[in-house]
N, C-alpha and C positions, 0 to 999 in steps of 0.2 A: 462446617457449613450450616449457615440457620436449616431449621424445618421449615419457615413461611416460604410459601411462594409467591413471589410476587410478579404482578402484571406485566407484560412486556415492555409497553411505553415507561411503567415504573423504573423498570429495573435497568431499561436505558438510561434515561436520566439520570437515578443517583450514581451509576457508575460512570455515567460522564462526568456528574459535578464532583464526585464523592469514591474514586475508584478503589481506594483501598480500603475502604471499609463497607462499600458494595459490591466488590467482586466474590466476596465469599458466598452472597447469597442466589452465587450462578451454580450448579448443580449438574450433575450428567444430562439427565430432563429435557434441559434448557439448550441442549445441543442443536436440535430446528433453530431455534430464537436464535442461537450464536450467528449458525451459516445463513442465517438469512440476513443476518450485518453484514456479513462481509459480503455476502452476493451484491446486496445495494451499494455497498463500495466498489466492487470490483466492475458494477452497471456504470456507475456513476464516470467509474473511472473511462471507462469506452466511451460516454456519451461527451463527457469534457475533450478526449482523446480528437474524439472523430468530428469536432466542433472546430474546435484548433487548427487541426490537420486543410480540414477542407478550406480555410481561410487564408491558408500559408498556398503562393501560384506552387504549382509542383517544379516548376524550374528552381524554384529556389530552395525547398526543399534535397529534390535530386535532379543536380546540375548538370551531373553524367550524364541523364538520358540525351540533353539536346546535342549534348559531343558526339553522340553516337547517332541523330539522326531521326531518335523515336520524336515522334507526335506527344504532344503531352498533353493535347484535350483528348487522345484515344486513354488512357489512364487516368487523367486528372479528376476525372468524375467520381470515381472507386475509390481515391486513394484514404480519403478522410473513412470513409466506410472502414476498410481495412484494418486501416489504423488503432479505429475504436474499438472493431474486433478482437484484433492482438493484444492491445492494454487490459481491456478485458479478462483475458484468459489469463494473459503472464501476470498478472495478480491475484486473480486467483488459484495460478496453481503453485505462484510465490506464499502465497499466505500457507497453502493445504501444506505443502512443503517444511516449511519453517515451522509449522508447527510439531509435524513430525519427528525432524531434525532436533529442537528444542525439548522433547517427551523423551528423547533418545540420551541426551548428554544431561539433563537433569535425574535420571533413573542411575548414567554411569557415575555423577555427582553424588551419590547417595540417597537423593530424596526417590518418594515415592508416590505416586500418584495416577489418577485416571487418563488416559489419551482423550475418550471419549470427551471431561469434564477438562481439558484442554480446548481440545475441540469448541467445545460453547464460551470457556472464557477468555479464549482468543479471540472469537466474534464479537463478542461485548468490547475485549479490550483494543477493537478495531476503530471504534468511534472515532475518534481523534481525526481517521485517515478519512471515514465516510464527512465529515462537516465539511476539511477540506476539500474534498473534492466533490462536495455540494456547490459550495464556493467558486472554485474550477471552471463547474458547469454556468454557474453564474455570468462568470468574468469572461467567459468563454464566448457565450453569445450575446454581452458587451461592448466585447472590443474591438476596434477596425482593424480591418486586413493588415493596414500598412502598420500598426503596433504592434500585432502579432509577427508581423515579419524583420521588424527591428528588433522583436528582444530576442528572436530564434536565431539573428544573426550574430547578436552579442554574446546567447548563449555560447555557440559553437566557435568562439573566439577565443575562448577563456584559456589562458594557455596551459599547464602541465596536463596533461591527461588524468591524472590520480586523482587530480582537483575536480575535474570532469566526471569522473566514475563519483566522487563522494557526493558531490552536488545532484547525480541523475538519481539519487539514491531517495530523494524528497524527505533525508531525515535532518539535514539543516535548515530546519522553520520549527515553529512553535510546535506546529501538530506532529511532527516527524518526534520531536523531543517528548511528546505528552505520550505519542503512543508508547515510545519504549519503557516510560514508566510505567503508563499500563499494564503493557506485557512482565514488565518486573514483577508486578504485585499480583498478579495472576500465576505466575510460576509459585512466587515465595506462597502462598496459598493453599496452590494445587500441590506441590512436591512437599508443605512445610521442610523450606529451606532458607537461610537467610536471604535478604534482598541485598546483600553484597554479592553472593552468587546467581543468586539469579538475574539480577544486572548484567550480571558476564555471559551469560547463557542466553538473555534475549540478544547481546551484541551478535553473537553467530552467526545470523541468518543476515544480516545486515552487511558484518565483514563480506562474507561471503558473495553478497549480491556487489558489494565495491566490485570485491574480485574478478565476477564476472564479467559486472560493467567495463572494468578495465580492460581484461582481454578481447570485448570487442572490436570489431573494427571499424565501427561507427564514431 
């Protein structure tokens, strides 16, 4: 790792333009600076979330309630709230997680390296996910009801389920792909470990969240 330190806004940029040959000079240090990337992504993400949400009628969202009866203006108010709420967290505590989980199978991998200085260069190597859902937020309060309610429909149309789970994943788009390069060059770094293995090691937390996604029942 260099000795310079450099700026915050600095050291965002080159490692958004430049991440393999900027992530080195993220450091334990720089740990606030990480989490507070991913905080703005994980805010960013609730505020796209609950933009969305509240523009999608709750009948169409969830169709059960009127089968059974409930009022959907007694709910429909909240639900966009709620929504951004939960995205919020369940990415942040996807992110705190996976990094975890990745510091764990790179150590039994052979490399070696800081949790802490994971910690920070996971933040940094989050960008990718904060633009897009900068974006999100954008498009969010852009687009009319009746769009958003067409593509929510077409979303949930989409037939195999597996397809389902890899798609809810948001890592088939550009920025879903640049983060996991990120994340590669940040392991191969932190552990000095090839970026053939640590390619495989950022997949983990991803496979993973298919998995879950898949055993939902949504």
């Amino acid at each position: 790792m260099s000795e310079d330190r450099r700026g915050f806004i600095e050291l965002l940029l080159g490692v958004l333009r430049r991440p393999g040959e900027n992530l080195g000079h993220v450091g334990e240090g720089d740990i606030t600076r990480g989490v507070l990337v991913a905080l703005v992504m994980a805010a960013l993400a609730g505020v796209s979330t609950s933009v969305y949400m509240s523009k999608i009628p709750l009948e169409v969202l969830v169709p059960q309630l009127g089968e059974v009866g409930v009022e959907v203006g007694d709910v429909g108010a909240s639900m966009g709230l709620l929504s951004g709420v939960g995205a919020a967290v369940t990415i942040l505590l996807g992110w705190t997680l996976s990094t975890v989980v990745m510091h764990g199978i790179s150590n039994l991998a052979g490399g070696r390296g800081s949790l802490k200085r994971l910690f920070a260069m996971h933040g940094f190597a989050s960008t990718p996910y904060a633009v897009n859902y900068a974006l999100r937020t954008a498009d969010a309060y852009l687009s009319s009801s009746q769009a958003l309610v067409s593509y929510y429909t077409a979303s949930r149309e989409v037939g195999p389920k597996i397809l389902r789970a890899v798609l809810d994943t948001n890592m088939v788009t550009v920025f879903g792909v640049a983060g996991l390069v990120y994340v590669t060059y940040a392991l191969a770094e932190n552990y000095q470990i090839d970026r053939r293995r640590a390619s495989l090691i950022a997949m983990v937390p991803v496979l993973l969240y298919v998995f879950l996604n898949y055993l939902s029942p949504a």
